[in-house]
C-alpha positions as CSV (number, residue, x, y, z in Angstrom):
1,X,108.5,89.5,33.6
2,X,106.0,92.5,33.8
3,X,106.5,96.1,33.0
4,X,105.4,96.7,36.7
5,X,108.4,94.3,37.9
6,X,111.3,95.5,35.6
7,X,110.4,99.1,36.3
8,X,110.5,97.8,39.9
9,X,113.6,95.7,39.7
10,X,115.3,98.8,38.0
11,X,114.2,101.7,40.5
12,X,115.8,99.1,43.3
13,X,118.8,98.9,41.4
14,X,119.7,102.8,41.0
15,X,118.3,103.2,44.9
16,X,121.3,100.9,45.9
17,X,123.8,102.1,43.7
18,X,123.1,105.9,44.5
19,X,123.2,104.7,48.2
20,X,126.3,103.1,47.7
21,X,128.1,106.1,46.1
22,X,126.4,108.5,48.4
23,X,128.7,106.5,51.4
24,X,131.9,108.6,52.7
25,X,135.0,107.4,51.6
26,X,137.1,105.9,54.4
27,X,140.1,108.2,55.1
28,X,143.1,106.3,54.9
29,X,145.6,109.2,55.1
30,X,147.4,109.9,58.8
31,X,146.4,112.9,59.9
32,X,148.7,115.9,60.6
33,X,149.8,116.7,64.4
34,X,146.8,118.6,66.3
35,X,148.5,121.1,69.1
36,X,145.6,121.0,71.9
37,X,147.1,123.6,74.5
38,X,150.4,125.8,75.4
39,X,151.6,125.6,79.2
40,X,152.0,127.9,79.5
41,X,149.5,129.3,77.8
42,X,151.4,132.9,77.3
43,X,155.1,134.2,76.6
44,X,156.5,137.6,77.5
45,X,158.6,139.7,75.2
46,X,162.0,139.4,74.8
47,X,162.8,136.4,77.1
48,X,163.5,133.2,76.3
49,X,160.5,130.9,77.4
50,X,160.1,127.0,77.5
51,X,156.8,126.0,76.5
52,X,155.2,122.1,76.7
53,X,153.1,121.6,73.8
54,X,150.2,119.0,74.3
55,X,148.0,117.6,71.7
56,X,147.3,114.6,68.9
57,X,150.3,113.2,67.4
58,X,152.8,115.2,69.0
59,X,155.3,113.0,69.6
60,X,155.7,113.1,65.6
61,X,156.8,116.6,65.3
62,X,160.0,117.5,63.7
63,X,159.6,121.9,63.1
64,X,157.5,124.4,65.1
65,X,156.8,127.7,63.1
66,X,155.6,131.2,63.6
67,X,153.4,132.9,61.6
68,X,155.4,136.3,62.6
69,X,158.8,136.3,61.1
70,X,160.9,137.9,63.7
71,X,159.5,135.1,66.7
72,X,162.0,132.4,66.8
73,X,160.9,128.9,68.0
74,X,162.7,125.5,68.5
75,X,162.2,121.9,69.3
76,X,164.1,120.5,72.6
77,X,163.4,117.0,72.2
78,X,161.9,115.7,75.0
79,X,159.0,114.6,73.3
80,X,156.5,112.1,75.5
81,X,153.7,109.5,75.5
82,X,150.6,110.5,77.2
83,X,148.8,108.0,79.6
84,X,145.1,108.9,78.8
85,X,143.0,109.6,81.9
86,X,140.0,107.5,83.1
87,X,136.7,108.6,81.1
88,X,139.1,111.3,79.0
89,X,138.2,112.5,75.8
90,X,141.8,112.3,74.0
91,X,140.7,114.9,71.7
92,X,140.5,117.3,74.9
93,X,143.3,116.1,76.8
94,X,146.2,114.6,73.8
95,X,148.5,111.6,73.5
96,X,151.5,113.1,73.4
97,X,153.6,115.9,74.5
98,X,156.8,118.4,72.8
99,X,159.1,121.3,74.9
100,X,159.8,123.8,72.6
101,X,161.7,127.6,73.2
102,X,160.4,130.4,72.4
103,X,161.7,134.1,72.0
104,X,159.6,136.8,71.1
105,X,161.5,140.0,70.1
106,X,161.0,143.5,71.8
107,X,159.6,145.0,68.6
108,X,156.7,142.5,68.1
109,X,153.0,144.2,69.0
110,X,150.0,142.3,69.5
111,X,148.2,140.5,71.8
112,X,148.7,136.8,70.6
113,X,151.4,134.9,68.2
114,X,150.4,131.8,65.7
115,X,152.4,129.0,65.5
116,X,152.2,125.4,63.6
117,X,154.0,122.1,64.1
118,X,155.1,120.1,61.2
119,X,155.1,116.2,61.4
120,X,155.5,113.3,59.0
121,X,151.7,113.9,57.7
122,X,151.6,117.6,57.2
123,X,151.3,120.5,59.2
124,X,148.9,121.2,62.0
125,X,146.4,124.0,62.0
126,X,148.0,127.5,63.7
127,X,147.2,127.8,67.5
128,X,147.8,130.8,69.4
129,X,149.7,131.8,72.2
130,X,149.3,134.9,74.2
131,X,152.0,137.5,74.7
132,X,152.0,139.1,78.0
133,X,151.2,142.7,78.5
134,X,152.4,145.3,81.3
135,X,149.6,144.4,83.6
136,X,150.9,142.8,86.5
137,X,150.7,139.0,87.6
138,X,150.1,137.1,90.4
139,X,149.6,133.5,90.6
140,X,146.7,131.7,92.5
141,X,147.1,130.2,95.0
142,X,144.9,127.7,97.2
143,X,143.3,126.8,99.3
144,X,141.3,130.1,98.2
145,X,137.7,128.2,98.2
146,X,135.3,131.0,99.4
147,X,135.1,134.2,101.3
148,X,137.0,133.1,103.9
149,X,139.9,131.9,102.0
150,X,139.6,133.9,99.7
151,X,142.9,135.6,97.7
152,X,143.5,139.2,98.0
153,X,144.1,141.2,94.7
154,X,144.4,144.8,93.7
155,X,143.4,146.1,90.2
156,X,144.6,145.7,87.6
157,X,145.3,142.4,87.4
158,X,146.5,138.8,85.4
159,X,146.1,136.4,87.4
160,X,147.4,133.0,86.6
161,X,146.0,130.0,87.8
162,X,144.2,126.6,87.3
163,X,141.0,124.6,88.4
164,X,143.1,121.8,90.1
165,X,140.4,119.3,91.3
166,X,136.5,118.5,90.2
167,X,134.4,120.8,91.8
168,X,137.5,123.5,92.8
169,X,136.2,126.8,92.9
170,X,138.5,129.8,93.0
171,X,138.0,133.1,94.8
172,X,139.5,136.7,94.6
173,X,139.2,139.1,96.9
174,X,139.1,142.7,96.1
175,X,138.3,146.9,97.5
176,X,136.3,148.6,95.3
177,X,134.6,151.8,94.9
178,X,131.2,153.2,94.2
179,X,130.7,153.8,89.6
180,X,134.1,152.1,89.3
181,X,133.6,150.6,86.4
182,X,135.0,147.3,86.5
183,X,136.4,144.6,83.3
184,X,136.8,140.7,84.0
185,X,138.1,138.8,81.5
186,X,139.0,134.7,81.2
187,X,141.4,133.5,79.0
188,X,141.1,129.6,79.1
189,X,139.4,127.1,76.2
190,X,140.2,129.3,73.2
191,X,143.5,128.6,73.6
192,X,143.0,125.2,74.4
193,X,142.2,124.9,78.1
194,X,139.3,122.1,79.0
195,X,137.9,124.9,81.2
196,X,134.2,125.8,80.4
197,X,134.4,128.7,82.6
198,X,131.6,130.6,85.2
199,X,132.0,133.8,86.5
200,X,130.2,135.8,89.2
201,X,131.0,139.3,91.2
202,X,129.4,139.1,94.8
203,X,129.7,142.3,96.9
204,X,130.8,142.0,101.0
205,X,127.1,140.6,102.0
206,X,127.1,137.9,98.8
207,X,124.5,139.4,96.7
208,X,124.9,138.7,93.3
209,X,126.5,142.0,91.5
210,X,127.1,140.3,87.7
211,X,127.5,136.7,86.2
212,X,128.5,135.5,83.1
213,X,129.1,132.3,81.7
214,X,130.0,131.8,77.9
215,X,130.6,134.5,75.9
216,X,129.3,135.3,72.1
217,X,132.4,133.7,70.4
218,X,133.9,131.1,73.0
219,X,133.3,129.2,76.6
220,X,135.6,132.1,77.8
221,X,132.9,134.3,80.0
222,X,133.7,138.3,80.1
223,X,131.8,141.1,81.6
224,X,131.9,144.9,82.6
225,X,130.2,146.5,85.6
226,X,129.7,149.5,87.3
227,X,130.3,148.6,90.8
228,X,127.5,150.1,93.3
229,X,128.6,150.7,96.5
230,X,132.2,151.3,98.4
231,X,133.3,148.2,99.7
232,X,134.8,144.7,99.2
233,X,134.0,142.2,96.2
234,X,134.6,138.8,95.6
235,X,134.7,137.3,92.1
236,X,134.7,133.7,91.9
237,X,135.3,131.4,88.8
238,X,134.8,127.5,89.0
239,X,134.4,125.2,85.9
240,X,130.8,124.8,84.8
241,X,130.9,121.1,84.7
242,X,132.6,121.0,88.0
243,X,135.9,119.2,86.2
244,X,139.5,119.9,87.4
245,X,142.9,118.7,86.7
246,X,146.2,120.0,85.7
247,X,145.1,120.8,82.5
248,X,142.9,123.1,83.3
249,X,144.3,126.2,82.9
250,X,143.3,129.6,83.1
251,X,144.1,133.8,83.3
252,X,141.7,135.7,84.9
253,X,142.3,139.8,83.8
254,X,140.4,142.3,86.3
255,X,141.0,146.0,85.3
């Protein structure tokens, strides 16, 4: 054999090996239990709250814990198999399901808690839920699908609600005032909500007064405007890839 051919046959041969070493290892390890969202998605302080954990290997968990010391968290039991949904991503929607209760002591301050669960295979990353404040709440309610329908609010505001259907679109009603200066807020996917949400403020003739879709850390869209004329707004918020179910959960904060 020729110099030509061994230094051939031998560049072939580290090519393969350095291919074959280069490979990812197949994980063989079960993975720890993934919570995907809350519902709800928030807890107030100093009541005892039931809370339905969904996510990836649920059904496995055997300990919930808090990151703050003084929260105080429990399993229930019930824990559930989770039929996936035609043309569902499972790693959106879960397999599996968990009630646990939660108290939340008066003297806690913040706007969110952490929690983990613990399974067989480890312990799942934290995931947040949010405490409630002293803005008042109202719950959406439909049909609220346009001007017309639309639901009456006054400001300040939670309000706590859900995209129920593809292509559902949810509208608020509210009076207003000329250099009021006006905060929307969503709380929805970054605490595990499959809603990509859209926002847009339309004064009483439906032109156009602010929009916002993601904002510059999560699909959660936020915005502040000065509002420019006395009168009645409507803000509406619909899912930007017109999806809907019961998952989809939301709060809306106006201030």
């Amino acid at each position: 054999m020729s110099n030509h051919r061994v230094l051939a046959t031998l560049a072939l041969l580290f090519l393969l090996t350095t291919t074959l070493c280069a490979q990812p290892k197949k994980e063989t390890k079960d993975e720890p239990p993934r919570v995907i969202l809350a519902m709800p998605m928030a807890v107030e302080i100093g009541k005892k709250a039931k809370i339905v954990l969904r996510g990836l290997k649920i059904d496995t968990v055997t300990e919930v814990r808090f990151q703050e010391p003084r929260t105080t968290g429990k399993l229930l039991g019930d824990t559930k198999k989770i039929p996936l949904p035609n043309n569902a991503n499972v790693n959106q929607v879960g397999d599996s399901e968990i009630s646990i209760e939660v108290i939340v002591p008066q003297e806690v301050v913040g706007s969110t808690i952490s929690f983990s669960v613990v399974g067989p295979n480890g312990e799942s990353k934290p995931h947040s839920l949010i405490v409630k404040d002293d803005i008042p709440i109202v719950v959406e309610k439909e049909p609220n699908d346009g001007f017309r329908q639309a639901q009456t609010i006054s400001l300040p505001v939670v309000i706590e609600g859900s995209i129920k259907q593809a292509q559902d679109v949810d509208v608020f009603r509210f009076e207003g005032k000329k250099g009021a200066k006006i905060h929307v807020e969503l709380q929805a996917n970054r605490f595990g909500s499959p809603v990509d949400g859209m926002l847009t403020l339309y004064d009483e003739a439906g032109r156009i007064i602010a929009t916002a879709d993601d904002s510059p850390v999560s699909l959660d869209p936020l915005f502040a405007v000065e509002l420019p004329r006395d009168g009645v707004y409507y803000l509406s918020l619909l899912d930007a890839h017109d999806q809907g179910g019961g998952l989809y959960l939301y709060r809306l904060i106006v201030r």
